[in-house]
MARRO-348159 format. One record per atom (N, C-alpha, C): residue in three letters; z, x, y. Coordinates in pm, whole numbers, padded with zeros to 5 digits, always signed. Layout:
<recs>
ALAZXY;...
</recs>
This chain:
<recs>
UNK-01347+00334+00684;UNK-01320+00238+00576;UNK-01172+00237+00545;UNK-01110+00128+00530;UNK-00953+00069+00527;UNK-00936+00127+00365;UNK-00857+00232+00326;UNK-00774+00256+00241;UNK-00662+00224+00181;UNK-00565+00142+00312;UNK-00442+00083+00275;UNK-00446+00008+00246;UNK-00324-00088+00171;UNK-00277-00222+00200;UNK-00208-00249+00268;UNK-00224-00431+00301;UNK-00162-00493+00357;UNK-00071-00590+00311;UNK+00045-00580+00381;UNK+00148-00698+00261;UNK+00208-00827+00379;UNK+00171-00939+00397;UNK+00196-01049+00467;UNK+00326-01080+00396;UNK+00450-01073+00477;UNK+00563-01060+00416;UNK+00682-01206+00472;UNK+00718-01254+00419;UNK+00807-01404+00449;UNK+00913-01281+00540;UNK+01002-01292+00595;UNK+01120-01283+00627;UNK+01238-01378+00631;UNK+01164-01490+00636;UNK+01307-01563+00575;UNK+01327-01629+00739;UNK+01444-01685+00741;UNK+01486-01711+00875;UNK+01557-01687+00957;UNK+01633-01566+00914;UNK+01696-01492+01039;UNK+01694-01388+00942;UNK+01843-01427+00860;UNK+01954-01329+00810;UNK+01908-01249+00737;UNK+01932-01111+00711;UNK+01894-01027+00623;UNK+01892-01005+00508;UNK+01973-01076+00441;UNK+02021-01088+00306;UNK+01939-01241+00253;UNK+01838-01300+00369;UNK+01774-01386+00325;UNK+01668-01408+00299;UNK+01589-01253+00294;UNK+01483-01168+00310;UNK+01446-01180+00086;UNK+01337-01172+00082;UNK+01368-01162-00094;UNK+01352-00984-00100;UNK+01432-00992-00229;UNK+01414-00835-00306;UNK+01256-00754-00289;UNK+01167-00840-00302;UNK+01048-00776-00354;UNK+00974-00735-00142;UNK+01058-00860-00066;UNK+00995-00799+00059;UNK+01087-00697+00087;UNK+01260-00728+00103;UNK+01326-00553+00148;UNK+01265-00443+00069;UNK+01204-00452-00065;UNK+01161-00371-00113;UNK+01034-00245-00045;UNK+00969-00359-00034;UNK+00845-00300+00029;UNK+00851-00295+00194;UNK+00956-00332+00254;UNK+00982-00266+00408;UNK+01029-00160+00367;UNK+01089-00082+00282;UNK+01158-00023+00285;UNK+01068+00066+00264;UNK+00914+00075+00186;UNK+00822+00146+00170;UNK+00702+00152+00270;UNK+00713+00100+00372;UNK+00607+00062+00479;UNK+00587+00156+00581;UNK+00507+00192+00629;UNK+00472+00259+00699;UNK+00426+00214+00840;UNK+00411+00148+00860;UNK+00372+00044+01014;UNK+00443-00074+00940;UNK+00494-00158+01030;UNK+00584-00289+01021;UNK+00491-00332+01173;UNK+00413-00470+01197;UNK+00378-00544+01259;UNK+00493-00661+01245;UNK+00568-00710+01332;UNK+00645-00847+01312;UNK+00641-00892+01406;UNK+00675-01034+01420;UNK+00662-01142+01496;UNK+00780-01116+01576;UNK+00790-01194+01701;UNK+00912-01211+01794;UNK+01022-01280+01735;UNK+01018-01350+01641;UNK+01162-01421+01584;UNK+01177-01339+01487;UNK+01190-01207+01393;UNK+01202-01160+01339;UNK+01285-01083+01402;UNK+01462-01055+01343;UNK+01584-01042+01362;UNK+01604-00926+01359;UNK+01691-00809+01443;UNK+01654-00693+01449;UNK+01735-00615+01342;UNK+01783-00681+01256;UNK+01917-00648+01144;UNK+01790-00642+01045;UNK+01684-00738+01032;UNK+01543-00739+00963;UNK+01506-00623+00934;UNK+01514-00564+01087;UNK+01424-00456+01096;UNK+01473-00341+01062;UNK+01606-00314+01010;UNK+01676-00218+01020;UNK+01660-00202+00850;UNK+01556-00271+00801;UNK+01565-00289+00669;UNK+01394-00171+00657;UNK+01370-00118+00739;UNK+01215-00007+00724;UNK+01292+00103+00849;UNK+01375+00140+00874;UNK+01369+00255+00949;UNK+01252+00380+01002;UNK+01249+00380+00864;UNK+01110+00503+00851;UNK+00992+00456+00884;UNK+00972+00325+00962;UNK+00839+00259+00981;UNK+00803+00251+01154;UNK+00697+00283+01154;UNK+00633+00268+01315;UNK+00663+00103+01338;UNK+00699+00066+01433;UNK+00696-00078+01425;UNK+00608-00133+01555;UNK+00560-00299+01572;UNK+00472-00316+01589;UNK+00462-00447+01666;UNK+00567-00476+01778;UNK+00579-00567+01864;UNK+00472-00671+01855;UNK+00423-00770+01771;UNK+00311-00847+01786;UNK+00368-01028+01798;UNK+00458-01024+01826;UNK+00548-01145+01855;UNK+00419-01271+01963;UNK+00463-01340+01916;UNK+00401-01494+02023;UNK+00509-01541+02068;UNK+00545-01542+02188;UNK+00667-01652+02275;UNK+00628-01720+02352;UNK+00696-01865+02297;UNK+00680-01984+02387;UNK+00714-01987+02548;UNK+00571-01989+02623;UNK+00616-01973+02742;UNK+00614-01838+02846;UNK+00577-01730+02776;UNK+00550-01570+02787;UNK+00435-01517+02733;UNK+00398-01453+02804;UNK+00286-01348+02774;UNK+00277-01310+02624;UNK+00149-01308+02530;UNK+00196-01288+02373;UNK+00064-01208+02334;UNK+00084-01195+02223;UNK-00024-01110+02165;UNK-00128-01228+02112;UNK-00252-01142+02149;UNK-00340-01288+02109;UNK-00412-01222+01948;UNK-00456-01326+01869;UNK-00474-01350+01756;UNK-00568-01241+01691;UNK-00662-01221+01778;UNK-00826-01180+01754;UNK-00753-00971+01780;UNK-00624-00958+01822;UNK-00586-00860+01914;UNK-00507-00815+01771;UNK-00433-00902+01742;UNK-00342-00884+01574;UNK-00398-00829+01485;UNK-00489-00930+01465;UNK-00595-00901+01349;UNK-00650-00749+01330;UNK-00717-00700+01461;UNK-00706-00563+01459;UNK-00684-00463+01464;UNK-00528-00509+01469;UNK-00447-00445+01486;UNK-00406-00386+01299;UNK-00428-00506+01260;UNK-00419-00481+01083;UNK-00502-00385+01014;UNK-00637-00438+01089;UNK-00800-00356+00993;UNK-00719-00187+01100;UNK-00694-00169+01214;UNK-00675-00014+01246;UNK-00584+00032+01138;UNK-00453+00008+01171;UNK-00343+00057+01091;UNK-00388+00074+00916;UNK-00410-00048+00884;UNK-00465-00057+00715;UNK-00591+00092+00676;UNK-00703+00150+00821;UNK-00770+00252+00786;UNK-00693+00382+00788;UNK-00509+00385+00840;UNK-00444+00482+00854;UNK-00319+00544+00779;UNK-00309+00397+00690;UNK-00175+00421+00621;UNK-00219+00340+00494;UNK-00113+00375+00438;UNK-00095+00353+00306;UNK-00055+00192+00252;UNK+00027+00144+00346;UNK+00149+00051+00320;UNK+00173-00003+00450;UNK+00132-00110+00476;UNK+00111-00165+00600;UNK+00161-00307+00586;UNK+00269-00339+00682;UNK+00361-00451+00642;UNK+00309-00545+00751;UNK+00283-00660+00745;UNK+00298-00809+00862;UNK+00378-00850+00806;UNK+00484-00870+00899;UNK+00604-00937+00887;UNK+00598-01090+00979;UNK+00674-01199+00918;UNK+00604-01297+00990;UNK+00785-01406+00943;UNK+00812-01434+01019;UNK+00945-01536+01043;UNK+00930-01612+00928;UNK+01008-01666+00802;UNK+01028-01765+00768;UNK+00902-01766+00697;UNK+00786-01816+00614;UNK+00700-01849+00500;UNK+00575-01784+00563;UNK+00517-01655+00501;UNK+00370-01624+00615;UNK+00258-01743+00547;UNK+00287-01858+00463;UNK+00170-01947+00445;UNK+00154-02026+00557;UNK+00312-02062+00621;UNK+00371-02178+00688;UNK+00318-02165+00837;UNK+00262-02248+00976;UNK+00270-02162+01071;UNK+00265-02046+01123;UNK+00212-01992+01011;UNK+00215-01835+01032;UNK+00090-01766+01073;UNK-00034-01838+01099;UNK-00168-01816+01141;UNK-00228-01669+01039;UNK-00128-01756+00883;UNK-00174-01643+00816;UNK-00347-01641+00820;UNK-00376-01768+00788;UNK-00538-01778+00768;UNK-00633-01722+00856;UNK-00625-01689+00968;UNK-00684-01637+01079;UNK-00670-01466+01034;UNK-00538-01449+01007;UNK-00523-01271+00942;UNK-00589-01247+00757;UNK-00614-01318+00720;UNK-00652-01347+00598;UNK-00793-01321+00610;UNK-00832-01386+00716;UNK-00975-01425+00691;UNK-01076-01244+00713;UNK-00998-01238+00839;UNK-00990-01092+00910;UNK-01025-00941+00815;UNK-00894-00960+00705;UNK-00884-00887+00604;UNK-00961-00860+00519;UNK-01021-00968+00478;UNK-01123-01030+00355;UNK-01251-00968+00426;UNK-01275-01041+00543;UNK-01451-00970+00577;UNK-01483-00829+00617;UNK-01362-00773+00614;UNK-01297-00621+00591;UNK-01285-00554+00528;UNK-01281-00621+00401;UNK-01290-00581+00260;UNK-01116-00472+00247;UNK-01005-00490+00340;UNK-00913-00458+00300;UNK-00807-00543+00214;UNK-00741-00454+00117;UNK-00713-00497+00002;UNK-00538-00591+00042;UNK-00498-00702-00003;UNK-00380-00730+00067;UNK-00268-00787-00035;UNK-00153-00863+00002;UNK-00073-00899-00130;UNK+00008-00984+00009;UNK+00062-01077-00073;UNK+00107-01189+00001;UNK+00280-01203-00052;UNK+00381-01227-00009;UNK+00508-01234-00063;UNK+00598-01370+00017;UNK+00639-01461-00082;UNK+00688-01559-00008;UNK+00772-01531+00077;UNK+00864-01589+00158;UNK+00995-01582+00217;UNK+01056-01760+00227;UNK+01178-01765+00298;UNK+01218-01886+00260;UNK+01172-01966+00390;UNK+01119-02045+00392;UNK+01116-02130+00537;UNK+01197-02199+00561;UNK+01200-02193+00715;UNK+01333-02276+00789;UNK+01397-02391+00761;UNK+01243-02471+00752;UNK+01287-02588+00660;UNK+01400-02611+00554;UNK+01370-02530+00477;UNK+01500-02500+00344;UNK+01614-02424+00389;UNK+01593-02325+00469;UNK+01754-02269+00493;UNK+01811-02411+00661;UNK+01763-02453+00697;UNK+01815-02557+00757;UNK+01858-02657+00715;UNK+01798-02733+00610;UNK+01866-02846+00510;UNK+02009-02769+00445;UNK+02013-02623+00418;UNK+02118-02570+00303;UNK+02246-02523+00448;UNK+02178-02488+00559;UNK+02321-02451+00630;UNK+02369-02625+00650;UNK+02300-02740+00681;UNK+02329-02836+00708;UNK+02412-02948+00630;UNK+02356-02881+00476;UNK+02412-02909+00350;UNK+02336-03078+00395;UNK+02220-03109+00382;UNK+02185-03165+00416;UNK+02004-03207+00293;UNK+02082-03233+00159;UNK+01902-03230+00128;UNK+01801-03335+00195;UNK+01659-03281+00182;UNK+01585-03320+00277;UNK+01506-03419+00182;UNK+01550-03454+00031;UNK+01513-03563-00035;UNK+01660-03612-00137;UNK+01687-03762-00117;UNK+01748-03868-00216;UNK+01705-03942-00239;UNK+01758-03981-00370;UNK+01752-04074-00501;UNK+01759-04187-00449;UNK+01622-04281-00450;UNK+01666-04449-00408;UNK+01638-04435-00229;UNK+01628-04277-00165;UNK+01636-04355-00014;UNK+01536-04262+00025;UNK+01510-04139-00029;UNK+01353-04024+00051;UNK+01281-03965-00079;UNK+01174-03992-00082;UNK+01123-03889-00179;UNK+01012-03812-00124;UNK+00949-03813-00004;UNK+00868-03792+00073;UNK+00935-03693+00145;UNK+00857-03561+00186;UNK+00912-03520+00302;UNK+00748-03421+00362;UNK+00777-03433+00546;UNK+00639-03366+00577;UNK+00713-03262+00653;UNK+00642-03130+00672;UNK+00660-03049+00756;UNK+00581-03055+00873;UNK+00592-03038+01021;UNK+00471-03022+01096;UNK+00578-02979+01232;UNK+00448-02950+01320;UNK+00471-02913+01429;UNK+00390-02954+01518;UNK+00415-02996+01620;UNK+00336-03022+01735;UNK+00282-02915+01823;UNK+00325-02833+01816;UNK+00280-02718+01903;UNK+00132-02628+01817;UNK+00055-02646+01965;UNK-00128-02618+01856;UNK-00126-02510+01960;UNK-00265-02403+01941;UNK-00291-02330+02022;UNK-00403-02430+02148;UNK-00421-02372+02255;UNK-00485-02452+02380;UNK-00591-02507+02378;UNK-00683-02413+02261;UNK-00838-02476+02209;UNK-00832-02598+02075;UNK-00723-02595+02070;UNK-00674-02706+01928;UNK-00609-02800+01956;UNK-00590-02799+02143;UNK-00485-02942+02136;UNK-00512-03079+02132;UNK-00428-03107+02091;UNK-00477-03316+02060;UNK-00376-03363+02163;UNK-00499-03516+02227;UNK-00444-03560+02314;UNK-00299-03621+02325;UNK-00291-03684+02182;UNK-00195-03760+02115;UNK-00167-03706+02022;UNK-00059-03652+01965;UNK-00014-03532+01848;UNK-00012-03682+01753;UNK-00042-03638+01651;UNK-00008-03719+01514;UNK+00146-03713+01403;UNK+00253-03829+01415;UNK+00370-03781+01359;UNK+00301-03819+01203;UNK+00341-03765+01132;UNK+00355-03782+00936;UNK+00407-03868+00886;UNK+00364-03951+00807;UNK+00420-04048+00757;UNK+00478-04026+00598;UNK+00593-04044+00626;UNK+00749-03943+00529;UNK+00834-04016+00536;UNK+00928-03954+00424;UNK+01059-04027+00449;UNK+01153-03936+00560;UNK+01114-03832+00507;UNK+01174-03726+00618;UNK+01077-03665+00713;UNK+01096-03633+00817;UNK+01028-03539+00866;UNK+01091-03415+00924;UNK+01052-03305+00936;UNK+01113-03161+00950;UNK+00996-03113+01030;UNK+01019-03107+01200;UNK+00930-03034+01292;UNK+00976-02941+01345;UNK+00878-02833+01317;UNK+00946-02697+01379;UNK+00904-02663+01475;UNK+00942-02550+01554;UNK+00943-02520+01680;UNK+00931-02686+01791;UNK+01085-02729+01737;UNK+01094-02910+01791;UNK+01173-02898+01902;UNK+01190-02843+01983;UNK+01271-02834+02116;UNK+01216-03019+02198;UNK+01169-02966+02302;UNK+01080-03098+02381;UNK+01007-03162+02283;UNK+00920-03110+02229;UNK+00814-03191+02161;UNK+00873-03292+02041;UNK+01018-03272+01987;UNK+01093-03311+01918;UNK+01118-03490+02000;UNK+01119-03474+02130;UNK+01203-03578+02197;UNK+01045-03700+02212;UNK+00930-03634+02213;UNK+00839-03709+02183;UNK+00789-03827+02126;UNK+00849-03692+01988;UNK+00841-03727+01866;UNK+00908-03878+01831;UNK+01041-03820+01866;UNK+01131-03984+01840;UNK+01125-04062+01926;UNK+01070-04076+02031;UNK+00991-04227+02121;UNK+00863-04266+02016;UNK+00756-04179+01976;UNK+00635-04205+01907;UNK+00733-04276+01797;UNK+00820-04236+01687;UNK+00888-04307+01570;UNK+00940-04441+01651;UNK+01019-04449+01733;UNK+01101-04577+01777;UNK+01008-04665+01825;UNK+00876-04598+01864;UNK+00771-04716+01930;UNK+00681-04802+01788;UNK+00707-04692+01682;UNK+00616-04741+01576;UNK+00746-04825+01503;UNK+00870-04872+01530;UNK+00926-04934+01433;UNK+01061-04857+01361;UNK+01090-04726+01366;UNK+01162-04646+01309;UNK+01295-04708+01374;UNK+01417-04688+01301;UNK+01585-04779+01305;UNK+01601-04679+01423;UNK+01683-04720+01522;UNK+01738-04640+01622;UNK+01823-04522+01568;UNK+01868-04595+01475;UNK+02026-04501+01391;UNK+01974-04397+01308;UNK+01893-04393+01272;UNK+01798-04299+01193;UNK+01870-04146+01227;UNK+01941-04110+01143;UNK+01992-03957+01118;UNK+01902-03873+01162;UNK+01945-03793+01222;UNK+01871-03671+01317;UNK+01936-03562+01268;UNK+01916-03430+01186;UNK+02008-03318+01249;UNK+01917-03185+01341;UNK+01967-03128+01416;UNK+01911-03008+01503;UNK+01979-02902+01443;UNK+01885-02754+01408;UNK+01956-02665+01370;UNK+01894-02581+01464;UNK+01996-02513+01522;UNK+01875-02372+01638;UNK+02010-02254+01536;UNK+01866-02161+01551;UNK+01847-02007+01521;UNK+01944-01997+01370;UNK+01864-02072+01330;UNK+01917-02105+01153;UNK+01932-01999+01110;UNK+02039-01980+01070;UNK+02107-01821+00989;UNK+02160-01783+01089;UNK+02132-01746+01134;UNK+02201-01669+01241;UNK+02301-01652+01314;UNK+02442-01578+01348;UNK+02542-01555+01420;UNK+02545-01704+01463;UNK+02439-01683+01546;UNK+02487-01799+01684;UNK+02405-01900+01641;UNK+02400-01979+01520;UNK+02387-02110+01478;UNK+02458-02189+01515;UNK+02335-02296+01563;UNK+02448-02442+01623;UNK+02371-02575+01513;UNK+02467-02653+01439;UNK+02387-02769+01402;UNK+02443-02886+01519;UNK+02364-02985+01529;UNK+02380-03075+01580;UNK+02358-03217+01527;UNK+02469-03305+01479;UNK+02405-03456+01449;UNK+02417-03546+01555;UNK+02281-03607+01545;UNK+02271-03704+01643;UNK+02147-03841+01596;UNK+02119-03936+01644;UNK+02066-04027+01596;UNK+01875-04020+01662;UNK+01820-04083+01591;UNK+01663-04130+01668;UNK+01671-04138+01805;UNK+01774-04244+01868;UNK+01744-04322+01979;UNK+01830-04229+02040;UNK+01922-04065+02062;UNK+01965-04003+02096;UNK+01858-03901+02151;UNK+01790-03871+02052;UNK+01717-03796+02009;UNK+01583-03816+02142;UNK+01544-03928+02149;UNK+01459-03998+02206;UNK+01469-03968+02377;UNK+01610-03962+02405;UNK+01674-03995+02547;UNK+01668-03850+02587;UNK+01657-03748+02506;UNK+01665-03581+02515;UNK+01782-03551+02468;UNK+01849-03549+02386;UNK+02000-03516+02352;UNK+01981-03438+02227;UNK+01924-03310+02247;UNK+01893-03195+02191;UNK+01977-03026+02223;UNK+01965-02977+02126;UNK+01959-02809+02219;UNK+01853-02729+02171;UNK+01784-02659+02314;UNK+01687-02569+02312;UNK+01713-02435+02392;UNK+01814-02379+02373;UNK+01836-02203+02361;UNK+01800-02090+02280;UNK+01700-02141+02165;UNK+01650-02062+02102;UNK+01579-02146+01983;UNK+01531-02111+01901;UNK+01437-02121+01805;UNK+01505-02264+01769;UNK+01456-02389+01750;UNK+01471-02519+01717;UNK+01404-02573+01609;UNK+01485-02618+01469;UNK+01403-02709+01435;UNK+01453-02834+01373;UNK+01406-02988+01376;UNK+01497-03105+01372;UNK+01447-03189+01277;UNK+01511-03230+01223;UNK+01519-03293+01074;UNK+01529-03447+01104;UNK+01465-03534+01023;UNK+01478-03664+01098;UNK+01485-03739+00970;UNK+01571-03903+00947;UNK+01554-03916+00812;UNK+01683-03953+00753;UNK+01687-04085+00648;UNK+01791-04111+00580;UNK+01813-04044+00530;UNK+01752-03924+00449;UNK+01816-03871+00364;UNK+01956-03779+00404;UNK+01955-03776+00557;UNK+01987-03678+00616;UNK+02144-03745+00675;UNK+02173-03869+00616;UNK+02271-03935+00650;UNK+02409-03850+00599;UNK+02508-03876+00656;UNK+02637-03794+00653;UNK+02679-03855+00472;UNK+02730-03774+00406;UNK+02772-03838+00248;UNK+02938-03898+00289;UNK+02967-03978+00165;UNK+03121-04038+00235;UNK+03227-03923+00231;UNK+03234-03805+00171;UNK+03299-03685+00210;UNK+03268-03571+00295;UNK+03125-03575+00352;UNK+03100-03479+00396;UNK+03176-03529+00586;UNK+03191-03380+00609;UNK+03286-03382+00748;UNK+03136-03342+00843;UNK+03110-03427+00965;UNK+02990-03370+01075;UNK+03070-03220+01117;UNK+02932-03165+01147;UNK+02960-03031+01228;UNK+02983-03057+01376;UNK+03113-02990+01433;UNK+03117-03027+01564;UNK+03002-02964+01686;UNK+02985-03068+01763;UNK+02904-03031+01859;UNK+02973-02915+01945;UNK+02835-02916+02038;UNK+02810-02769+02109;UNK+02899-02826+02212;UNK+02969-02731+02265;UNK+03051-02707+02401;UNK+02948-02780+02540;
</recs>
């Protein structure tokens, strides 16, 4: 019988200092750390004293499968005290918290949930870019196209927003803006790309719909692309220069 808890913990989106108080807090008290593959190793340097717990999913590579995680939680949770899932950026968001949730619950182990910031928001703020204005967005959807293999749709469904913000948008991003330009969307339609938001080696990129459309992206690491008037350059703001 599971004695510990479990704490489903945001990390934020890279940077360490973008982590909240109440999660460095409790890495810092953890005893097993489970984290995802985009979880930053400066992150991790934030539980030293913790067994840690390679359970990462990568696009394209061999990953830990779901049903494999999960019990990975109910073991550890019958062995320790303080048992951390660490999970990139919002564990509500993409985070297949519900599948570890559900796990927990018919387990009867006890758990606590802690926001973190999602990409979404620290990508609009490195971009300086809000993802709603006055008179031109008040709408905004999050989504992703990327499903697991038993969940895929033939035809992904885009959101109907003023903005849209798709994550993990590498290829499936370039889709995306043929599906918008075929339904009617302005060619000129503000695009920005942020890969590995926070992070050292952040690149933003502005570029338009019908850019966007043709493949005129970067995908070297974690991607996610913002689409949307709101996202238009202000009459003082200077574009970020493109990638080499």
């Amino acid at each position: 019988m599971a004695n510990g808890t479990v704490y489903l913990i945001g990390a934020g989106p890279g940077a360490q200092d973008l982590i909240t108080v109440r999660g460095a807090r409790l890495l810092a008290q953890a005893q097993v750390v489970l984290h995802d593959a985009l979880v930053s190793g400066e992150m991790l340097a934030l539980c030293p004293q913790a067994l840690l717990v390679d359970v990462g999913k990568r696009c394209g590579q061999q990953s830990a499968r779901q049903d494999w995680i999960n019990q990975q939680l109910l073991d550890y949770a019958a062995q320790y005290q303080v048992v951390v899932r660490l999970k990139g950026g919002d564990p509500m968001l993409f985070g297949r918290a519900d599948e570890e949730l559900s796990a927990l619950e018919d387990a009867g182990v006890a758990y606590h949930i802690v926001p973190g910031i999602t990409t979404a928001l620290a990508a609009a703020a490195a971009a300086k870019a809000p993802l709603t204005r006055r008179g031109v967005a008040r709408s905004v959807a999050l989504f992703t196209s990327s499903t697991a293999p038993e969940h895929a749709e033939p035809m992904p469904v885009t959101p109907d927003a003023d903005t849209l913000v798709q994550y993990m948008g590498g290829r499936e991003a370039i889709a995306t803006a043929q599906r918008l330009l075929g339904h009617g969307r302005a060619p000129q339609t503000p695009v920005v790309v942020v890969e590995n938001c926070s992070r050292p080696e952040q690149r933003i990129v502005r570029i338009d719909l019908a850019q966007l459309a043709e493949g005129l992206t970067v995908a070297h690491g974690p991607v996610l692309v913002m689409i949307g008037e709101a996202l238009r350059l202000r009459a003082g703001q200077q574009a970020e220069r493109a990638p080499d």
